[in-house]
Each structure stands twice: as structure tokens, then as C-alpha cells.
TINUPA-500907 format. One record per residue (C-alpha): x, y, z; residue number from 1. Coordinates in steps of 0.02 Angstrom, whole numbers, always signed. Layout:
@east = X; north = Y; up = Z; seq = NUM .
...
***
This chain:
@east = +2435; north = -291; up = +1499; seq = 1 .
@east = +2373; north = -295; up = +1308; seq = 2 .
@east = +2486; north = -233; up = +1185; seq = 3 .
@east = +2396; north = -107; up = +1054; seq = 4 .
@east = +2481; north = +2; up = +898; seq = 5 .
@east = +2460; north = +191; up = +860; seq = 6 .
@east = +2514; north = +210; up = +678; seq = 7 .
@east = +2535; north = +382; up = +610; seq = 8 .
@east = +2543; north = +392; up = +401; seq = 9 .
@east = +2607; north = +564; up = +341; seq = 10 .
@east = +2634; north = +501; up = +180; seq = 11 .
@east = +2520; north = +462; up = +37; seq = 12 .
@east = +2535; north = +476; up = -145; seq = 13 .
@east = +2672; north = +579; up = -144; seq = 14 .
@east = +2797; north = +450; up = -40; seq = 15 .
@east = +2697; north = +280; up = -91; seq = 16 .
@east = +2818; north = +135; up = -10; seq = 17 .
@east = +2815; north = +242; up = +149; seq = 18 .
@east = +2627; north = +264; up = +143; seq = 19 .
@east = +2586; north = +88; up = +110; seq = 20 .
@east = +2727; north = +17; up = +235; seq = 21 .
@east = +2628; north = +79; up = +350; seq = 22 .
@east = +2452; north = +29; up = +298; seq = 23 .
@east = +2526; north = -151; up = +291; seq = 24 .
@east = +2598; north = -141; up = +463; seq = 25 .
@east = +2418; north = -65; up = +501; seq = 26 .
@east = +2342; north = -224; up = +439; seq = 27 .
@east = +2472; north = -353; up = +497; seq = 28 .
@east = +2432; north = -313; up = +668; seq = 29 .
@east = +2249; north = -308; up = +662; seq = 30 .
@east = +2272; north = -501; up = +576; seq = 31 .
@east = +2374; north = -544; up = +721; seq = 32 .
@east = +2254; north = -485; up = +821; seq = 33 .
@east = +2322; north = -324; up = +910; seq = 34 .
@east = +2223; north = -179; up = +930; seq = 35 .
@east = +2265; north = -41; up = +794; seq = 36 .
@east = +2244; north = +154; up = +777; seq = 37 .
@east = +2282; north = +216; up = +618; seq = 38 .
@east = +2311; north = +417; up = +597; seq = 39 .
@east = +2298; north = +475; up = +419; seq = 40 .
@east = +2400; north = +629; up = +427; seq = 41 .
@east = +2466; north = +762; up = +285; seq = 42 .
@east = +2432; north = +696; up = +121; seq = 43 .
@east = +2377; north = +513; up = +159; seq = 44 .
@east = +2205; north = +605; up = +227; seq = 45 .
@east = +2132; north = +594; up = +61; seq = 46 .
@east = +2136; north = +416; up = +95; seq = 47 .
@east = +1985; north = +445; up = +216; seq = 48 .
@east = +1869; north = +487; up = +77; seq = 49 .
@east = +1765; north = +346; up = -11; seq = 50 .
@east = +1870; north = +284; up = -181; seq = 51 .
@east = +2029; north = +352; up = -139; seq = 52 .
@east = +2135; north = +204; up = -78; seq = 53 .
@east = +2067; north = +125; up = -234; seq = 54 .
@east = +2174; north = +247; up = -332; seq = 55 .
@east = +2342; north = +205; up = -244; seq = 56 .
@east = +2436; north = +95; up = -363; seq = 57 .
@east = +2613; north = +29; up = -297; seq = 58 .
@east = +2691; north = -125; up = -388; seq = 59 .
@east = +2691; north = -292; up = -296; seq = 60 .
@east = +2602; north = -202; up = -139; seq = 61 .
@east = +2428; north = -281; up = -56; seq = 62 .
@east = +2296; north = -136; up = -143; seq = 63 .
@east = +2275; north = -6; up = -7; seq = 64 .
@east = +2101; north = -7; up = -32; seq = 65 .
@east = +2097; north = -171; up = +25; seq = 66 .
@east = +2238; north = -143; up = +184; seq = 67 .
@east = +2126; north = -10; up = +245; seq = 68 .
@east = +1960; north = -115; up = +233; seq = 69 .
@east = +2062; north = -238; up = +329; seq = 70 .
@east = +2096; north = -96; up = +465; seq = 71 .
@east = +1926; north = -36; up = +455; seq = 72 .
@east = +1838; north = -204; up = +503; seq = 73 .
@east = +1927; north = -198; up = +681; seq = 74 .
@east = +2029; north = -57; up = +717; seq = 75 .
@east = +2007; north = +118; up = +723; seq = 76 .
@east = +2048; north = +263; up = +582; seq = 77 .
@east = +2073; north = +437; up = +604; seq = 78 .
@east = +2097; north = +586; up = +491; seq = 79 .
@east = +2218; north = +712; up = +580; seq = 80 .
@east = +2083; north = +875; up = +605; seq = 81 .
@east = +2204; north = +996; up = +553; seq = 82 .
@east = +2242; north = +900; up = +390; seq = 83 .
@east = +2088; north = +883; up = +343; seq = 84 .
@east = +2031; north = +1062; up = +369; seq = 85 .
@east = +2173; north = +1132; up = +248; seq = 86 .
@east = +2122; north = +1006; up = +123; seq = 87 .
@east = +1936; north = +1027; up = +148; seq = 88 .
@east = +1873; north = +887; up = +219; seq = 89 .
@east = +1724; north = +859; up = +331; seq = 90 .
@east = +1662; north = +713; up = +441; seq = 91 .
@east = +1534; north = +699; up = +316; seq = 92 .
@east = +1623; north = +681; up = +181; seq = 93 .
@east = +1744; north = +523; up = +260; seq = 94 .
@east = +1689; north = +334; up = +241; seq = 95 .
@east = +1588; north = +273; up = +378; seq = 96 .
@east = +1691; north = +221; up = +533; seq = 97 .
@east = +1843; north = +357; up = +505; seq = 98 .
@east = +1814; north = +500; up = +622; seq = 99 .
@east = +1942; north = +671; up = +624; seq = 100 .
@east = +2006; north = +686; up = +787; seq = 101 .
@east = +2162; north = +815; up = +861; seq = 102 .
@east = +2332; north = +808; up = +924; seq = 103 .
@east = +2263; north = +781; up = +1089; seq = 104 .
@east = +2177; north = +630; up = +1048; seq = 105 .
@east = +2327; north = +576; up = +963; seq = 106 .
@east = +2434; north = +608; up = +1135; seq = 107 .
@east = +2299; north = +520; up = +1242; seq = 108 .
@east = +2316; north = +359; up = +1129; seq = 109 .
@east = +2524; north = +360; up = +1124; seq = 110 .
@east = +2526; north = +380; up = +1308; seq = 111 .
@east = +2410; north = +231; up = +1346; seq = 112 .
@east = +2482; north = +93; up = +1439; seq = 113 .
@east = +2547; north = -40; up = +1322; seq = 114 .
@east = +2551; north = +77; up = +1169; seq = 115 .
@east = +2675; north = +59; up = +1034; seq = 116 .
@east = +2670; north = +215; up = +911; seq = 117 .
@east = +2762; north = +199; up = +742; seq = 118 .
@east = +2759; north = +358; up = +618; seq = 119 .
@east = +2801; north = +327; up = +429; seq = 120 .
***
């Protein structure tokens, strides 16, 4: 059975160790080669549009812009749809490869075999 990781971010600029704790985990795992799903929820969904992990600054953190390139190039991203409706976002307006996706896509993936979710 292959391991994988769900990782659910609720946090962006507003709680920035939290949020990038768990873009590093994101990337970690993709280096070590485990399959990744990373859920941009609440306020870390502006982190789905184009130049906005490039504005994330936290002191003697890995750039988030370049943590979620990393997760990008072999895992999947996800903007929360709910989230990104309040905050106006549409599929169009994402970087290419992040989709928005539902709570029910979010329960199918935590309730895979072999999943391990984390939520920061």
C-alpha cells in the first residue's frame, strides 16, 4: 500500500509560521517522494492566484513561492470552492495546475486507503 498526504492550509498571511509549516511539510514530502494534496483553505486561497506566494515574507523560511512551485511540479493543489467564492476567485483566475474543488472531494481524498491528512 503507498502512503500519500492530504494537507489542509487554513492559514495564510494572517498566521504565517502556521501557513508556511505547512507548505514546507507540503514540499518535504513531495522531495521524499510521497504523493501530496495540498488544500488552500480560508485565507491561504489567495495563494492560488499567480504572484501571491511571492508576497509571503517569513524570516529564515524557504520563499513560499518557491515551496509551492515545488508542490506544483508533482503533487496536486486545490483551492477550497467555498473559499474562493467569498473571496472572488474563479478557476480562471488560479495558476495553471490548481483547480477549486469541494468538501466532498476533500472527504474522498482523506478517506483513501493509505491517506495521512494533516490541517495547519
Amino acid at each position: 500500500m503507498a502512503r500519500s498526504m492530504v494537507i489542509k492550509v487554513t492559514a495564510g498571511s494572517d498566521a504565517p509560521e502556521r501557513c508556511n509549516q505547512a507548505f514546507t511539510v507540503a514540499a518535504a514530502a513531495i522531495a521524499s517522494g510521497v504523493p501530496v494534496s495540498l488544500w488552500l483553505t480560508g485565507e491561504s486561497s489567495w495563494f492560488g492566484l499567480p504572484g501571491r506566494a511571492k508576497e509571503f515574507s517569513l524570516p529564515e523560511a524557504t520563499p513560499l513561492a518557491d515551496l509551492l512551485d515545488v508542490v506544483l511540479s508533482a503533487g496536486k493543489v486545490t483551492v477550497c470552492t467555498q473559499c474562493a467564492a467569498r473571496r472572488g476567485i474563479k478557476q480562471e483566475d488560479l495558476i495553471e495546475g490548481v483547480r477549486i474543488a469541494g468538501a466532498s472531494t476533500f472527504v474522498e481524498e482523506v478517506l483513501g486507503e493509505g491517506v495521512q491528512a494533516l490541517v495547519y
